[in-house]
C-alpha positions, 0 to 999 in steps of 0.5 A, spaced: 500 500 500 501 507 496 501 509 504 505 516 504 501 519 498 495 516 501 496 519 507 498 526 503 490 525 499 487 524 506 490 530 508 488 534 502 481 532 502 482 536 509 480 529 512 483 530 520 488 525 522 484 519 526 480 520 519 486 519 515 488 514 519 482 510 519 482 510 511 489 507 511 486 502 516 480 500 511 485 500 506 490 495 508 485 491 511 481 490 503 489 488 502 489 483 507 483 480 505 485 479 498 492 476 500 488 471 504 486 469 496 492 469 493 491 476 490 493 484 491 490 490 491 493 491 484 491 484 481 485 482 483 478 483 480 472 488 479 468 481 482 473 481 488 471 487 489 463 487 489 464 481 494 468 485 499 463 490 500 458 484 500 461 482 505 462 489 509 454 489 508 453 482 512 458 484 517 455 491 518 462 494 517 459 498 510 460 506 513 461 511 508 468 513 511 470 506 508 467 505 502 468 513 501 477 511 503 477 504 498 474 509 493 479 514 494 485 510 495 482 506 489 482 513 484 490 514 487 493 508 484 488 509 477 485 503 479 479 505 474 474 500 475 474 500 482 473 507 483 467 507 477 464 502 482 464 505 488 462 512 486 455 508 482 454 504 488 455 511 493 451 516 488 446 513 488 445 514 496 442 521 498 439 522 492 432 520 495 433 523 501 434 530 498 429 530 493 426 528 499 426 534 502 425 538 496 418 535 497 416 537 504 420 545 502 414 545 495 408 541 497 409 540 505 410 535 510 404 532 510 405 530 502 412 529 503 410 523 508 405 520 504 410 519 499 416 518 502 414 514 509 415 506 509 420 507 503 427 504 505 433 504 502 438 499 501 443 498 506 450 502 504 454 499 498 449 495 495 449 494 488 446 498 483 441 493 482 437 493 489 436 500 487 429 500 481 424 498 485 424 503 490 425 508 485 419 506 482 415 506 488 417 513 490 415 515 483 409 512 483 408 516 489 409 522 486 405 522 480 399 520 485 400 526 490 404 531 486 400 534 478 405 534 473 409 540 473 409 539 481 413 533 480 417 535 475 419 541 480 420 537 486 424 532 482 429 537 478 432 539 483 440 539 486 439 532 488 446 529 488 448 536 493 453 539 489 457 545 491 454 551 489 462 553 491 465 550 486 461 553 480 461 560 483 468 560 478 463 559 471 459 565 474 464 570 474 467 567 468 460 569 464 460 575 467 466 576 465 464 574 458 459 578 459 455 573 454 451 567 454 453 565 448 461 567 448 460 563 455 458 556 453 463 556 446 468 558 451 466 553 456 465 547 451 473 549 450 475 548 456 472 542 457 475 539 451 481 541 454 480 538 460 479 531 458 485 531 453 489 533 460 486 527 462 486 523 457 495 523 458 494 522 465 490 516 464 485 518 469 478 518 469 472 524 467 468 524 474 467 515 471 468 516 464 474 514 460 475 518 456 479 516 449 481 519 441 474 517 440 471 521 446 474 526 445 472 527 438 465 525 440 464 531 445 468 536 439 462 534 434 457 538 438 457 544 443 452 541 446 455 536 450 459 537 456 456 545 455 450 548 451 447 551 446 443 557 446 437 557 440 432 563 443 430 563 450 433 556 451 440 553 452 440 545 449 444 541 453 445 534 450 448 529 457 454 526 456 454 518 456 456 515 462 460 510 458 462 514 452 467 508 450 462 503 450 456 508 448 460 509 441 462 502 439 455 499 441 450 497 436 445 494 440 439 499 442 438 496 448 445 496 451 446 503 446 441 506 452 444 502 458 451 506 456 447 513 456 445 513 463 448 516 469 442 514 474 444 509 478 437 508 480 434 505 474 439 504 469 441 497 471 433 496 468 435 498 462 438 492 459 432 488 460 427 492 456 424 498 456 423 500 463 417 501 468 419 507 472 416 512 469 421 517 465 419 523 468 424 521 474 429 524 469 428 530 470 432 529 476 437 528 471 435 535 468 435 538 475 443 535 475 444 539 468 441 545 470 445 547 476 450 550 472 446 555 470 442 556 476 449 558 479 451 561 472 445 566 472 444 566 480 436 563 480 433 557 479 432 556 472 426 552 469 429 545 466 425 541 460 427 533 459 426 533 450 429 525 449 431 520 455 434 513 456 428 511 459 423 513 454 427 510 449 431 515 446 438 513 445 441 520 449 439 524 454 436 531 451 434 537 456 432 545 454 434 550 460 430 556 460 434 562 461 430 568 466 428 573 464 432 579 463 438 575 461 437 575 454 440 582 452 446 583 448 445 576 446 448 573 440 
């Protein structure tokens, strides 16, 4: 085990020093249990690694602080297919909770609890798999009790708690520009320019690989990674989760699989047309536009065009720009 440069992440990440030294823990002891199998932390498989944190869930040995050091640990040493796991099976965590919340800010308490009381998440660290059933069921919920545009507000919301700090940046850089449209064209740049940055360390975009082939894909269209602006509206086209697989696959089916982010639903996917309804992807649409509720500084209104789950083969949203913003355009 990298245990100084661990140490040295850890105390990047401003972890505290018995923090840190409880992730090095978990670490070696992930080691020492492959080394009981003959295995290391650098030869061993994607399937050792699903084992190992069923086996932290059966002994109740499944925290976040753990799981969150074996991903951590696992991005450090560019163990790739380790740190996309780990972040598919985390992500999925406070989503519900938040949207959760956002209910009980927009509808009430009383509506928040009609919708949200019985339903229990899977233990921490589950597969993705366990995940689609209670997503159906809270969205079921939700188009019982809210009407459409009600669910579709509680639901675009940012729910994976992005920090609205570290996007502060991509304001003053539109302020500067002084122009929507000269901003997205420069955002989309430096986007670009930050895979090939990637690409040459041989690290991960958040869980995607990225490859020649991706870059060019994300080149063909200012939509991708950013926007384009027609009129009052800004046209994002979401980037695949697996933009590899997603480009070289020929199968509708599995084509859709490799475009979903949501840990949630996405494992339905390959096994047909999913019967959680589509309109759970405007979280997805929450997810997109929170760039541009920092960008513009208010809550902009978001629209799903094309989605995975409603079979399309890409993800597809309008952003509505406020009032005001649309002077010196163009």
């Amino acid at each position: 085990m990298q245990k100084k440069k661990f140490r040295d992440l850890c105390r990047k990440r401003k972890l505290s020093k018995e923090a840190t030294e409880s992730a090095v823990k978990a670490v070696s002891q992930f080691e020492k249990h492959l080394r009981t199998k003959g295995k290391s932390f650098g030869s061993a498989g994607i399937e050792d690694v699903k084992q190992y944190v069923s086996f932290l869930v059966s002994q109740g040995s499944n925290s976040m602080d753990r799981l969150l050091a074996l991903a951590r640990y696992s991005y450090m040493v560019k163990k790739n297919d380790y740190y996309i796991y780990f972040a598919g099976i985390l992500g999925a965590r406070n989503v519900l909770p938040t949207i959760s919340a956002r209910v009980a800010a927009i509808a009430g308490e009383e509506i928040r609890k009609r919708i949200f009381d019985g339903v229990e998440l899977p233990p921490l660290g589950s597969p993705q798999e366990e995940y689609p059933a209670v997503t159906d069921c809270v969205m079921k919920r939700l188009e019982s009790e809210l009407s459409p545009e009600m669910c579709k507000k509680a639901l675009a919301g940012n729910n994976h708690n992005i920090s609205p700090e570290g996007l502060r940046r991509e304001r003053e850089r539109y302020l500067e520009l002084g122009n929507i449209d000269r901003f997205l064209k420069d955002l989309h740049r430096r986007r670009i320019a930050e895979l090939e940055e990637l690409m040459a360390e041989g690290r991960l975009f958040y869980e995607q690989e990225i490859t020649p082939q991706v870059i060019d894909f994300v080149r063909s269209s200012q939509e991708i990674l950013s926007g384009v602006r027609q009129g009052n509206k800004i046209y994002v086209t979401k980037f695949p989760y697996s933009p590899k697989q997603y480009l070289n696959e020929a199968d509708p089916t599995m084509k859709r699989y490799y475009a979903c982010h949501c840990p949630l639903v996405r494992t339905v996917i390959p096994k047909g047309k999913p019967d959680v309804s589509s309109t759970w992807c405007y979280c997805s649409g929450g997810y997109e536009k929170f760039l541009f509720d920092i960008v513009f500084d208010e809550e902009v209104d978001v629209e799903v065009l094309e989605s995975v789950l409603r079979g399309d083969l890409r993800c597809r949203f309008a952003i509505k720009m406020p009032e005001g913003k649309l002077k010196k355009q163009g």
